[in-house]
Structure formats: structure tokens, C-alpha cells
DRENDOKOL-837985 format. One record per residue (C-alpha): x, y, z; residue in one letter. Coordinates in steps of 0.001 Angstrom, whole numbers, plus 500000, padded with zeros to 6 digits. Example, Ala and Ser with C-alpha at 12.3 -4.5 7.8 and 13.67 -1.06 7.14 Angstrom:
BEGIN
512300495500507800a 513670498940507140s 
END
This chain:
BEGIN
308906533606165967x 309230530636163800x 311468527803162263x 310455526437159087x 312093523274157645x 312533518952157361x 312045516820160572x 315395515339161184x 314295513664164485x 311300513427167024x 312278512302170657x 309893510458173225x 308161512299175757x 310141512255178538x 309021512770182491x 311182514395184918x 310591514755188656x 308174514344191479x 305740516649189942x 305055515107186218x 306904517786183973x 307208516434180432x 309388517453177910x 309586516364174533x 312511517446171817x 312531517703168057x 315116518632165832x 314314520790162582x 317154520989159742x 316292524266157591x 316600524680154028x 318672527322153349x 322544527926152428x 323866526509155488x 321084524262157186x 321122524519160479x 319963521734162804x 317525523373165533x 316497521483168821x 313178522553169917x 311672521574173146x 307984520862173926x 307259520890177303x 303826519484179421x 300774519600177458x 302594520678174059x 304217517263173317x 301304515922172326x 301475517871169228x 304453516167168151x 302453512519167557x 301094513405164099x 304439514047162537x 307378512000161176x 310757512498160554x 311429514191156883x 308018515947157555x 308161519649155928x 306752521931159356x 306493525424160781x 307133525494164246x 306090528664166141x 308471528687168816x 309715531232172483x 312989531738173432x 313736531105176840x 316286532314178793x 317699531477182472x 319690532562185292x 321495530115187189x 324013530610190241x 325898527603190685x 327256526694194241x 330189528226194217x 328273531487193539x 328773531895189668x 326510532866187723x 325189530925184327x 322454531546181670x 320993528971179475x 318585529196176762x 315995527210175033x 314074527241172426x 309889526108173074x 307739525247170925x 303957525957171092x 302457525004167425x 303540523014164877x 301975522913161145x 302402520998158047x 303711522647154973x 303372519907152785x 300503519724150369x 297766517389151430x 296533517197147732x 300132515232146804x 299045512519149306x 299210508872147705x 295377508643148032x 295077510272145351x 294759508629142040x 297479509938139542x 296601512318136916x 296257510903132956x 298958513113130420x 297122515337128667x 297552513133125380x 294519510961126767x 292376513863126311x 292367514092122686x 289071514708120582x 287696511820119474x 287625511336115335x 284547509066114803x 282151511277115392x 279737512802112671x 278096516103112842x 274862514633111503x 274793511953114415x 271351512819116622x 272153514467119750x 269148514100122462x 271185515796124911x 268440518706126206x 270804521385125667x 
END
């Protein structure tokens, strides 16, 4: 599956536990009708993908659902769900980067009008 949309926010990688398990969160707004605002998590190794991109960023995120069963101690039962992500890409154009210098109007091109057929051309071809 995937989400497709503008990076609202990217969290810090967080660290939970004895163990090292890191977790990192970013929220995609989608353009459609009604944007909605989706939290994705990415989790150990994964959040590392996350340190290329800013917020307003166009992206695709490939993402899982997760889903969990939790009894509680009083013996009820819950489910929660998550959404992971495992890939992120940009969808912005890398051509439309400010490295690039701008393009002249197309009135700059014009032919020029001091030229003479009868001029010498030593061009080989």
C-alpha cells in the first residue's frame, strides 16, 4: 500500500526500552477533497530514511498496516493499529531544483537581421 502527499511534520528518532527499539513518526497531509493528516511510524533501521526529507516535501510512502491484540489486566481485550512505513520517495521534480539556471523567454531566440546571404561561411558543412 501507499500514501502519497506534503510532509506536514518529521519527528526525532526516538529510543524506547532496554533493548534499543527506535521509532520514528511522520505525518503526511494528502491532496485530495478532504486531506487527511496520516501518522506513519518508522521503526529500527527504517528511520533513517526519514533524514533526507523536510517538511512540505511532496513523498510516496509505501507503508503495512499493523494490527494488535492486547488484554489489559482486568482481562479485556483491545486492538490497536499502526501504520509502518518501509520506503519513502520523492515526487518532486529534481530538474525544478534552484541549481538550475532559469530558462530565457522564447523572445531571446529571435533570428538575427544583420546577416547577408552572400557573407562567406567556412563552416565545413
Amino acid at each position: 500500500m501507499e500514501v502519497q502527499g506534503r510532509i506536514k511534520m518529521i519527528d526525532e528518532t526516538k529510543t524506547y526500552g532496554n533493548n534499543g527499539f527506535r521509532k520514528r513518526e511522520l505525518v503526511v497531509t494528502t491532496e485530495e477533497q478532504y486531506p487527511q493528516h496520516i501518522l506513519v511510524e518508522f521503526v529500527q533501521d527504517k528511520c533513517d530514511l526519514l533524514n533526507n526529507y523536510n517538511v512540505g516535501q511532496m513523498v510516496k510512502v509505501s507503508i503495512n498496516l499493523r494490527g494488535r491484540e492486547w488484554v489489559n489486566p482486568q482481562g479485556e481485550t483491545k486492538y490497536f493499529n499502526s501504520i509502518q512505513g518501509w520506503r519513502i520517495e520523492n515526487l518532486e521534480s529534481e530538474a525544478s531544483s534552484d541549481n538550475m539556471p532559469p530558462v530565457p523567454p522564447m523572445e531571446a531566440f529571435e533570428p538575427a537581421d544583420d546577416l547577408n546571404e552572400e557573407d562567406h561561411d567556412d563552416l565545413p558543412f
